[in-house]
C-alpha angles and dihedrals in degrees: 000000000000121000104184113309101342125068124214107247097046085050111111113207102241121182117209129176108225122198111273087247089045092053096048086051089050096054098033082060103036076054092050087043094038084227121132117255092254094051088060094044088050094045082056107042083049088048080048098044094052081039086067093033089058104043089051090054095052088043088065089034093067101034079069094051093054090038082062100040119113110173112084085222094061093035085054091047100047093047094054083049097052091047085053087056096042095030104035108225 
């Protein structure tokens, strides 16, 4: 049996405790979306999970851009954009 990404069978039983308001937003949209509260936790902790894929790519991304770079202007650039990732800003 398959439900999304995750079969059945390679799926591991996990207990979380979620923020009362948390909690409340889960269930109110596992209701709107008629999904149970776990199918939404999963679909955010996957979205999560290719956020962080996908930052971490650009992140590198990026490091090469500024390895290669050879203007001050653009070195200067790149590296204010990589604190900001690192950073935030």
């Amino acid at each position: 049996m398959h439900n999304g990404s995750v079969s059945v069978i390679d799926a591991v039983r996990q207990s979380v405790s979620l923020p009362r308001h948390l909690a409340t937003k889960v269930r109110s949209m596992a209701k709107t979306r008629r999904l149970s509260a776990n199918r939404i936790l999963l679909e955010h902790i996957e979205n999560g999970s290719e956020a962080d894929k996908r930052k971490e790519r650009e992140f590198f991304d990026l490091a090469e851009k500024f390895r290669a770079a050879t203007d001050p202007d653009e070195v200067r650039a790149l590296g204010e954009r990589m604190g900001r990732m690192v950073f935030g800003g």
